[in-house]
N, C-alpha and C positions, 0 to 999 in steps of 0.2 A: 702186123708190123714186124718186120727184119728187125732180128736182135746185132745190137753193135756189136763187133767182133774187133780184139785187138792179137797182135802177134808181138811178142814183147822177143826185143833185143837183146843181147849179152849184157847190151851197156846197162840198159836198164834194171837190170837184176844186179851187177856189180854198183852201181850208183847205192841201189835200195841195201844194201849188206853194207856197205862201207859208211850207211845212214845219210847221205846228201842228197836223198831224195826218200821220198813221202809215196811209194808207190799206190799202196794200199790206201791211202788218202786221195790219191788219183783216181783212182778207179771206183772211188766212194760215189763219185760224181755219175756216175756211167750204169746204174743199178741194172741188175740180168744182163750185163755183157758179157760176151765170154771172151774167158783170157787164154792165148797159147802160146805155147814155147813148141822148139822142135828140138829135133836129137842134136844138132850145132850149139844150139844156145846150154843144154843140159852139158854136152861135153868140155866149152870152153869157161862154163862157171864153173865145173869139180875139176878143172885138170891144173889148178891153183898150185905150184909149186908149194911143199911146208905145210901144206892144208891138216890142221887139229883133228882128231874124230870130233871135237864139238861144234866146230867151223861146220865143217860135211854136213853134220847134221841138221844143223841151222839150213844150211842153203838145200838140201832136200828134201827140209820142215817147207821153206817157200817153195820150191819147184814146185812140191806136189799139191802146192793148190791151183795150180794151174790142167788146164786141158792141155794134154800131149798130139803132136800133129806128129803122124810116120813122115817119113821121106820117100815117098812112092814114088813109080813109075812119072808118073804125072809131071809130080814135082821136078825130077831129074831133068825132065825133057824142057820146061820151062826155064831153071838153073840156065841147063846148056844153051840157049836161046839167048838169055840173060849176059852170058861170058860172053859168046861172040859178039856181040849187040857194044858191050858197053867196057868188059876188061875185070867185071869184081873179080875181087878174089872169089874161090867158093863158096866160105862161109855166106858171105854178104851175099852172093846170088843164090844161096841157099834160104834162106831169110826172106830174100826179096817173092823167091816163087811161092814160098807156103804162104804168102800174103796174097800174093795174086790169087791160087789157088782155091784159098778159104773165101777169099772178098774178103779180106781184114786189116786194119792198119795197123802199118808198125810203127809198136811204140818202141823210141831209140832215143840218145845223144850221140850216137855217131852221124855226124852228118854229111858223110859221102854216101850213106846211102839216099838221102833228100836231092842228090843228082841224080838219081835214076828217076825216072819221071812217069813209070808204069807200075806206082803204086801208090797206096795211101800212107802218110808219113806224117808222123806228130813228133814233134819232137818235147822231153818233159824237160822243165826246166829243173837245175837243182839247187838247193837251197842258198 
């Protein structure tokens, strides 16, 4: 049996810090799934204007329970595919292809990514 795989969002990670969602209680639900972030979602949750050294560390306490996905070759070329196709900005088609890639849904509350229609998409609710 295929372990469920999720690709967690920016939102998602800011939702879970800002505490109006319950990620870790989400994912309670889902046991041996694996969870990833890519280097877009790492870079737009530390690049917080004002950011404390105790904030940082908080938020690189949860990154790093996460599996890390590179942004390879692969991925770029699907991206690219993705922009022409449809108009995301980067990040978003950055996001969208390491989903394709893995076979994994993203977990978000942005939901202009749930227009794109070539991936798996959950969206969590917050409290």
């Amino acid at each position: 049996m295929e372990r469920i795989r999720f690709l967690l969002d920016t939102s998602v990670i800011i939702d879970t810090l800002n505490k109006q969602l319950d990620l870790l209680a989400f994912l309670d639900n889902f046991p041996n799934c694996e969870v990833y972030i890519n280097p877009i979602v790492m870079i737009e949750v530390l690049s917080k204007t004002n950011m404390s050294e105790q904030e940082e560390a908080a938020v690189r306490l949860l990154l790093d329970s996460f599996k890390f996905i590179e942004i390879d070759m692969s991925i770029c070329e699907v991206a690219i595919k993705i922009r022409r196709a449809k108009g995301l900005r980067l990040p978003d088609a950055l996001i969208a292809a390491s989903s394709i890639i893995l076979n994994a849904t993203v977990l978000s509350n942005d939901f202009h990514l749930l227009d794109f229609q070539h991936i798996d998409y959950k969206a969590i609710s917050t409290r």
